[in-house]
C-alpha positions as CSV (number, residue, x, y, z in Angstrom):
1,X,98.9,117.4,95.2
2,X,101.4,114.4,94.5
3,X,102.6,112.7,97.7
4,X,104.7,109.5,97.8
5,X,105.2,107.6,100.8
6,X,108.2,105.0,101.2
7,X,108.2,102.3,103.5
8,X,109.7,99.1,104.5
9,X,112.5,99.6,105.6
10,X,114.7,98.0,108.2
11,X,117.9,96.4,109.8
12,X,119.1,93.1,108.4
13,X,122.1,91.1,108.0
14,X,124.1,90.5,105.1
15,X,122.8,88.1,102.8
16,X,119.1,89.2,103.9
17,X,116.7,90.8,101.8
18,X,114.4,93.9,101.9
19,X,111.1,94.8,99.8
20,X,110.3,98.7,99.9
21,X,107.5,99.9,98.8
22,X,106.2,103.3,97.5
23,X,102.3,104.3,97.8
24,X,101.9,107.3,95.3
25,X,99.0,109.5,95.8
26,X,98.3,112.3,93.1
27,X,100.7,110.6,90.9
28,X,100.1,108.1,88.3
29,X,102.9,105.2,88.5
30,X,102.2,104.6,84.7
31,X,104.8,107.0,84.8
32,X,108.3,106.9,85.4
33,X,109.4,105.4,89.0
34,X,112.8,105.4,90.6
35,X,114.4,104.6,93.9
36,X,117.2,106.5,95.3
37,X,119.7,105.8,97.9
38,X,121.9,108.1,99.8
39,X,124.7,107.0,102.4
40,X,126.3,109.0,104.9
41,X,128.7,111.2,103.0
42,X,127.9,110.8,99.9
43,X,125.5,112.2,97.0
44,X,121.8,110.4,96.5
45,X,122.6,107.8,93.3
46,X,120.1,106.3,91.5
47,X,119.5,102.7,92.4
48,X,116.7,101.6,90.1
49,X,113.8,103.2,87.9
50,X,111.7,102.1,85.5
51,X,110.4,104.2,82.4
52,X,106.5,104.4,81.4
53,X,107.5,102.1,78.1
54,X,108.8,99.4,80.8
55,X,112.5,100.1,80.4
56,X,114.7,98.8,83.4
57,X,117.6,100.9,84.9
58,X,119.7,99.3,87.7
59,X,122.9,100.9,89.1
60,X,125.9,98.6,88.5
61,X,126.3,97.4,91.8
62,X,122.8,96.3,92.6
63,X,122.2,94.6,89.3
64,X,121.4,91.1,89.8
65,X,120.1,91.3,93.5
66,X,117.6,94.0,93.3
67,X,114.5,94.3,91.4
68,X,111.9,97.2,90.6
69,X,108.3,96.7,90.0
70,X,105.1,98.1,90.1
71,X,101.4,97.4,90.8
72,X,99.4,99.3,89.0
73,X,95.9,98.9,90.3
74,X,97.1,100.1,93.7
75,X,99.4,102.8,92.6
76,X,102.4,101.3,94.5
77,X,105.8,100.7,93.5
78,X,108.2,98.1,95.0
79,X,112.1,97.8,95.2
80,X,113.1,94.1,96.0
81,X,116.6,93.8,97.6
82,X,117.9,90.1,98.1
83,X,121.9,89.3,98.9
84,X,121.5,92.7,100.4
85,X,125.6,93.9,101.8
86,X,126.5,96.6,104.4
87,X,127.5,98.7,101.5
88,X,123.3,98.8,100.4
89,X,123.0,101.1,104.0
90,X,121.6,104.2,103.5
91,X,117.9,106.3,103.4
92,X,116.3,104.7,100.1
93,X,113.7,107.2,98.7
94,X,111.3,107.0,96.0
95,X,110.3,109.3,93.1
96,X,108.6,109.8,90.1
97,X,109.7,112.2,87.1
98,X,106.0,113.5,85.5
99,X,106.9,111.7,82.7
100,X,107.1,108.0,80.5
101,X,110.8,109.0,81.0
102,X,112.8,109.1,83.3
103,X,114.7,112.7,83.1
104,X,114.2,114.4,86.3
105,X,113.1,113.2,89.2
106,X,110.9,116.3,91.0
107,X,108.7,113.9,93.2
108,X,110.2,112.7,96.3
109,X,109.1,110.7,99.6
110,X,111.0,111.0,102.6
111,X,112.6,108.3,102.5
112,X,113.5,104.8,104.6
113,X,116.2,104.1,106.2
114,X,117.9,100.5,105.1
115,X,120.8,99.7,107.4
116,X,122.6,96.4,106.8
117,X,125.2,94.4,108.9
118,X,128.1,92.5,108.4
C-alpha cells in the first residue's frame, strides 16, 4: 500500500521560507514526485515535480524561490520555499505518478497547510 505523508508546514511572513517534506512509504521516489497547491477557491495547480530522468518542472510564479528535491536513501522528498508571498497560501500536497514521468498524479498525501502573511 503506497502512503505519503506531508509535513512542514506553517505560518510565516512574507519574505520567510518554508521546507516541506514528503515521506513516501510503498512508493519508490525514483519515480516521479510533485507538489501541489490548492487556495481557497480555486483548482489544485501544480507547483513543482520532478521526473525519474531528473527533469525540473516549476509553475511560473514560484520559479526562482522554490526548489524540489529528493533524498533517496530515505525515500523523502522536499519542496524548499524561500521569498515566500501571501499569494503561496494554501494546503500544499504531495504525490507521485507510478511512473519516471510525470503524467498523472494518482498518489496523494493529505496535505499541509502553508499560510503566509503580509
Amino acid at each position: 500500500e503506497v502512503e505519503v505523508v506531508e509535513s512542514g508546514g506553517g505560518s510565516v511572513q512574507a519574505g520567510g521560507s518554508l521546507r516541506l517534506s514528503c515521506v513516501s512509504s510503498g512508493y519508490s521516489i525514483r519515480n516521479c514526485v510533485g507538489w501541489f497547491r490548492q487556495a481557497p477557491g480555486k483548482e489544485r495547480e501544480r507547483v513543482a515535480s520532478l521526473t525519474g530522468y531528473g527533469d525540473t518542472y516549476y509553475a511560473d510564479s514560484v520559479k526562482g524561490r522554490f526548489t524540489i528535491s529528493k533524498a533517496d536513501a530515505k525515500n523523502t522528498f522536499y519542496l524548499q520555499m524561500n521569498s515566500l508571498k501571501p499569494e503561496d497560501t494554501g494546503m500544499y500536497y504531495c504525490g507521485g505518478t507510478g511512473s519516471w514521468a510525470c503524467g498523472n498524479f494518482i498518489y496523494w498525501g493529505q496535505g499541509t497547510q502553508v499560510t503566509v502573511s503580509s
